[in-house]
N, C-alpha and C positions, 0 to 999 in steps of 0.2 A: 504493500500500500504506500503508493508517492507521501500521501500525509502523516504516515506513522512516526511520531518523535522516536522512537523507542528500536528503529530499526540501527541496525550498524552500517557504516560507511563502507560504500562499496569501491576496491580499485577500479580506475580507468587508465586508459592512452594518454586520453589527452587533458588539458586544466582548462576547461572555458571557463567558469565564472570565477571571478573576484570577490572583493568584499561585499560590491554593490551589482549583483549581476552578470550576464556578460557586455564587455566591454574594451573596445579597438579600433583602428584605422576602417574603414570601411574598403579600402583596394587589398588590404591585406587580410582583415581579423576577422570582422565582421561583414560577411558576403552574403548576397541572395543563398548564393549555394545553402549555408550554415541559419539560415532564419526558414528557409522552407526546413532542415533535418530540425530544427525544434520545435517548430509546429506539428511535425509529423510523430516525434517523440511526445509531447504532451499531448497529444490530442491519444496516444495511443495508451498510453502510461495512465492515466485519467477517466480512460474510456468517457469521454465529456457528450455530454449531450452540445453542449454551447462555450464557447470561451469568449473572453472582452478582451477586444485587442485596440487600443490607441498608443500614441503617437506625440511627437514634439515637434517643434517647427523646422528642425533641419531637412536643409535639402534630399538628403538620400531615405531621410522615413517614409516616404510613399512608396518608396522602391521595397523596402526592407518592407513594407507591411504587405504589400504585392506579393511575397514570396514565402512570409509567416502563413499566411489567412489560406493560401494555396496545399503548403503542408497541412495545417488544420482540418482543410476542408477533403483530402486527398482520404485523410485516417475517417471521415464518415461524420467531424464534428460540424455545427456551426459558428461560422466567426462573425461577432458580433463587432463590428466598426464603428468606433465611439470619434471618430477624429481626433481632433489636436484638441489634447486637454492635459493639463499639471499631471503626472504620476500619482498622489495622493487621488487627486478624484478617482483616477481610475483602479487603483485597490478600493477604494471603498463602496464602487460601483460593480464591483467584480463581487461583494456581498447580496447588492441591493436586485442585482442582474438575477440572484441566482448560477451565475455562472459558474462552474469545474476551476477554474481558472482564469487569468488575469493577466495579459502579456503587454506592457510599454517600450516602446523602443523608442530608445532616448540613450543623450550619453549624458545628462545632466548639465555639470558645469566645463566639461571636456570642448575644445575647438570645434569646429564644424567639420571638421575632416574626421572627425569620429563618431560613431554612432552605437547601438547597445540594443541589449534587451532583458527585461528584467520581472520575472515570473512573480506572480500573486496569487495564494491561498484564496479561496471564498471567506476567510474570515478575516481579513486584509492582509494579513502577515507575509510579509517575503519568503520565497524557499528559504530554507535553514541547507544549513551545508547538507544534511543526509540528503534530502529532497535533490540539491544541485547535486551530489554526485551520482544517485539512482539515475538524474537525465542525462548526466554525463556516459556511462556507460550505452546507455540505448543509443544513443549517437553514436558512439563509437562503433558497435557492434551494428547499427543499422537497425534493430528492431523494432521496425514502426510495422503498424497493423493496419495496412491499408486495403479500403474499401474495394466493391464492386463497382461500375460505373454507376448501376441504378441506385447506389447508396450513399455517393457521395455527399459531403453537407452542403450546407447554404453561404453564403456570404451576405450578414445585411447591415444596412446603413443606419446605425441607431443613432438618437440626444436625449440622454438621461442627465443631461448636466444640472437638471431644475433639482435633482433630487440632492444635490451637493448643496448647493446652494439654498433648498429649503432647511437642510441641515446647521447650517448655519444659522441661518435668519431666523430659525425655531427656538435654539439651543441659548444662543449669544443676544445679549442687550447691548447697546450703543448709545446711551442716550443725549452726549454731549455731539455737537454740530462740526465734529474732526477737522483741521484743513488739515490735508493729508497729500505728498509727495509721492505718487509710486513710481518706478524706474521699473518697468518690466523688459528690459531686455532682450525685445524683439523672439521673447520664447515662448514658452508654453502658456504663460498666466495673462495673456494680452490682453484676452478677452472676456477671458471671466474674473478677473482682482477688480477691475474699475465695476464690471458689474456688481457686484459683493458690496463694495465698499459705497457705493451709492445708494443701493440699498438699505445700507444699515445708517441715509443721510449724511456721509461723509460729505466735505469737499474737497471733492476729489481732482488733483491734476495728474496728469499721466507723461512721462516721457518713456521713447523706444517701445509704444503701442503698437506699433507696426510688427505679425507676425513674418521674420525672414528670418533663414536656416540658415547666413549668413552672418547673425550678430551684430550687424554691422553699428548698428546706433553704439554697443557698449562693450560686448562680448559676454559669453556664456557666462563666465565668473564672475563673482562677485567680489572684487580686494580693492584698496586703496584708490590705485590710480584710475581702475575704469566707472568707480562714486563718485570722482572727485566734481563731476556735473551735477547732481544730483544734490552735494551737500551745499554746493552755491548755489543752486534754486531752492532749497531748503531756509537756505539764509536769506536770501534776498526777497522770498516770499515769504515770510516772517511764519512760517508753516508749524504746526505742533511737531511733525517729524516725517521724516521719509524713509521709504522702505523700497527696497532691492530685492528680487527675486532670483535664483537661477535660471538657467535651462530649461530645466523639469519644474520648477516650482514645488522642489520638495525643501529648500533652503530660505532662510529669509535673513538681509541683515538689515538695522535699522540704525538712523541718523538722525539724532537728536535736534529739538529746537535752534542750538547753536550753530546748526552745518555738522555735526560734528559725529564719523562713528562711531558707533558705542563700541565697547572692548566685547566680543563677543563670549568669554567665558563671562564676565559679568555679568551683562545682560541674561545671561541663561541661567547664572545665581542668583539671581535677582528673581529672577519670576518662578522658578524651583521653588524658593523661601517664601513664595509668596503662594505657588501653589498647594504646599505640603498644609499649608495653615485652613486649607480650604477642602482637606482630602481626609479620611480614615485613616488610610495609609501612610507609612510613616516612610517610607522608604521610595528611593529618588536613584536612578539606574544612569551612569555617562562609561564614558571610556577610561583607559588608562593615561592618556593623555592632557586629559581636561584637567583644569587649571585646581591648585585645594583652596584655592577662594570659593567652590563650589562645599567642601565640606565645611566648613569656617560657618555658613550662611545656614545649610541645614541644618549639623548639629546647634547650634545655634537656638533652631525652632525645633529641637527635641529630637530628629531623624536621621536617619543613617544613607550613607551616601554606598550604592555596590558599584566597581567598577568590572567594565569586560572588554573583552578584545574591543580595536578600532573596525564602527562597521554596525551598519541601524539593525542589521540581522541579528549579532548578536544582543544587542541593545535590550530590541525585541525581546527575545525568545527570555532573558533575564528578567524585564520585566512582569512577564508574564507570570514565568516561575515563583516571583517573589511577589504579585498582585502590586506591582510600584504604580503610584501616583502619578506621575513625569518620570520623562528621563529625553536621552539623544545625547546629539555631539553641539557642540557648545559653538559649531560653526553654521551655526543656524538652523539647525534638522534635529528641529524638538516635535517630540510624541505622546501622544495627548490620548491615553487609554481607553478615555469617555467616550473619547467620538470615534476611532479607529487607531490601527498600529503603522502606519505607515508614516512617516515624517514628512511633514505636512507645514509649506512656508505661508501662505495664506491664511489658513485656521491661526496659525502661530501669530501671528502678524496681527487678528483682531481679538485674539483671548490677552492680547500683549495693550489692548487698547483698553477692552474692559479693565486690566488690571490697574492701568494708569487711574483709570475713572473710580474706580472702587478707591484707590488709595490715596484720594485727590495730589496725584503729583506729578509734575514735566516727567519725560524720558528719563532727563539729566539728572532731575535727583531720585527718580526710581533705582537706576545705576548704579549710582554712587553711594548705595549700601551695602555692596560688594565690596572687598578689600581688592588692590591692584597688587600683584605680588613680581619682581623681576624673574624671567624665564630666560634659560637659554638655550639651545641645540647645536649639536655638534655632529658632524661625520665622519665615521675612519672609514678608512678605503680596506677593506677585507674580502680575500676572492672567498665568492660563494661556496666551494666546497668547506671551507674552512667555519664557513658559519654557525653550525652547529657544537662543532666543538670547541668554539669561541664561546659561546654562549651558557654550554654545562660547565665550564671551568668558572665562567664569572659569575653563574649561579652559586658556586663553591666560596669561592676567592674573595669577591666584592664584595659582601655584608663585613668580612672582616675588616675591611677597610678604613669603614667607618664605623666609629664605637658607639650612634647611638639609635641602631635602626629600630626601630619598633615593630616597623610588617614589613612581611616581604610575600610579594605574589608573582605567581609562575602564566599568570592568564594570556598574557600574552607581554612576550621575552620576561623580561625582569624589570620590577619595578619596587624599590625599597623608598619604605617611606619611613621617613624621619620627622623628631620634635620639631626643626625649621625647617623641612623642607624636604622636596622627596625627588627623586631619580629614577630614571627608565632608559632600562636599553635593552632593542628591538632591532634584530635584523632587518634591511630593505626588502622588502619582496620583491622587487625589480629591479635593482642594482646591486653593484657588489661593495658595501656597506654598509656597517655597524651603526646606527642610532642612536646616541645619545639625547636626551631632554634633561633639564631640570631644571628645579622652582625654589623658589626661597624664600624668607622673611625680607632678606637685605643683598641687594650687587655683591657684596665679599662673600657673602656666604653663598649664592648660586655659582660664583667665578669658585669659590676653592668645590663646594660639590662636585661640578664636573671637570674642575681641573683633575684633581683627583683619579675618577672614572676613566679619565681618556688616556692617561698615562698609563693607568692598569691595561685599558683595553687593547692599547698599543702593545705593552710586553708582551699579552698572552696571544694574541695574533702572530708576535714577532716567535715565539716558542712554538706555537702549532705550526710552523711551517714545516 
């Protein structure tokens, strides 16, 4: 059974998905070839009566959705064609559908020259690794179960978007008159965020409303330089705050009354501490990575912070485990249990509003009840076979190092955490380098933490050879 937690990971040939799906060049990784063998695989694997299949604004998604809906429809399913909408609506439509399944092809915040595709539970959840490796193998092996002519599926052209958005409009109150900035990025949210947020009587201005697979207004991502329009019309129209979407519109980041971005582990502390106050649950789910200005803020209001591998799958499947209230990556792909499991920058985006409203306070001083802590990152160049055994030795070695670790977890590489401050180091999974992070109270004490670290990590690389 594809949805069985409980089954064991099967070998395959090959690696197609990543943290977030599969995801690649489109002349190279990701080909019609490879989107028809997984439509034929999940359609087969699923035995699906129907699957929901949408899409992003990149150029090559109608291509890639031409050669999905074709596999699907080949194994005897019907594929349900939702259009160009945010990732999030379409897991949570892939419940509302009824559907077996739930496939977006998107690359998120990746360039236009890459493209993806990224499977959904009927209960929103992303495949979990057991799920991607059982379709990894049929792919390999070719075992798709395809029809007779007379039983082929259907192909049809559905808009279920009203029920996204009644979701919204039912759930969430707005009651103050917003001016609101949105920057959607010529991506997936074009058309439906300004819809949303006039709805709920924002006033709304919109720049890079224009859907193009191009990017061209800002680019897929979301960082410093491609806001920096954004936070000058944020400024100059003296706006409550702007907000930035991805690709997919599963990310959101937002810009304070002053032009100004918010630090995005903060902001995700912030509305964490403000949501655990408003929840049963005490417990609040991120990665290993995220900032401990996120623990500072929960413990704080009585709660405990779990972390897990980098990656909303795992995020998920922890959340669930432990019934957590919030959780995501602190890089704007926060998950919101109530409504669905998918990370969701829109939803994010207006529960971040009502918060403001509830707690009568600007952005800036919502924020700035977060502590800012100095961070730094470091890379050693280590050949990949070596990586391994770099890593059991500094699982040994490196707590002795420093004499005052407190925890130390294995979830993914090593991450010991200390009275000021805490370190992680994780091999690249695409290049050949050792990871170093680390966080502090104070600049000397994160400069000697990872000084420390990388001088270790250097000798035992320099020995494993």
């Amino acid at each position: 059974n594809l949805n069985s937690k409980h089954q064991k990971p099967v070998k395959c040939l090959t690696k197609l998905f990543g943290t977030s799906g599969i995801r690649g060049r489109v002349d190279t990784t990701v080909t019609p070839q490879l989107a028809l063998m997984v439509g034929q695989a999940l359609a087969s694997f699923t035995k699906a009566k129907k699957i929901l299949v949408a899409r992003d604004t990149r150029t090559t998604s109608p291509m890639l959705e031409h050669a999905l809906t074709a596999g699907i429809t080949s194994c005897g399913a019907t594929a349900l064609q939702q259009g160009v909408i945010p990732t999030p609506v379409l897991a949570y439509l892939t419940k509302q559908t009824e559907a077996a399944a739930g496939v977006m092809i998107t690359a998120s915040h990746n360039p236009p020259e890459y493209n993806g595709l990224k499977l959904y539970n009927p209960d929103t959840t992303a495949y979990n690794q057991i799920q991607q490796a059982q379709m990894e193998q049929l792919i390999d092996k070719r075992e798709f179960e395809r029809s007779t002519w007379q039983n082929i599926g259907r192909t049809l052209s559905i808009d279920k978007t009203d029920q996204y958005v009644e979701m919204i409009t039912r759930k969430i109150t707005v009651k103050k008159s917003w001016k609101i900035i949105l920057d959607l990025g010529n991506g997936a949210t074009s058309q439906l965020a300004p819809r949303i947020f006039r709805q709920l009587n924002c006033n709304t201005l919109v720049l890079n409303a224009q859907p193009d697979g191009y990017f061209p207004g800002r680019g897929a991502e979301t960082n410093e330089a491609s806001l920096r329009p954004l936070c000058n019309v944020v400024k100059e129209m003296k706006a409550d705050l702007g907000i930035a979407y991805d690709g997919d519109g599963d990310r959101m980041i937002v810009i304070d009354e002053k032009g100004r971005i918010t630090l995005p582990d903060q902001t995700f502390a912030s509305y964490a501490a403000y949501a655990l106050k408003k929840q049963d649950s005490r417990i609040m789910v991120t990665h290993v990575e995220a900032s401990m200005c996120i623990e500072r803020m929960i413990e704080a209001e009585g709660g405990r912070v779990i972390r897990t591998k980098v990656g909303d799958v795992s995020i998920t499947e922890t959340m669930r485990e432990h019934n957590a209230s919030f959780g995501g990556e602190p890089c704007g792909a926060w998950i919101h249990p109530d409504f669905h499991y998918c990370p969701d920058g829109i939803l994010s985006s207006i529960l971040l509003l009502e918060a403001l409203e509830e707690t009568d306070q600007s952005l800036s001083q919502f924020v700035s009840e977060a502590p800012e802590y100095p961070l730094m990152r470091q890379n050693i160049v280590c050949p990949n076979p070596l990586k391994p055994k770099v890593l059991e030795k500094a699982c040994k070695s490196l707590p002795e190092i420093f004499h005052n670790v407190e925890e130390q977890s294995r979830v993914d590489g090593l991450r010991l955490a200390m009275k000021q401050g805490w370190l992680l180091l994780r091999p690249s999974g695409t290049e050949p380098l050792m990871r170093i992070t680390a966080e502090a109270e104070t600049q000397k004490e994160v400069e000697d933490i990872i000084g420390k670290a990388a001088k270790h990590i250097k000798k035992l690389i320099k020995e494993s050879k």
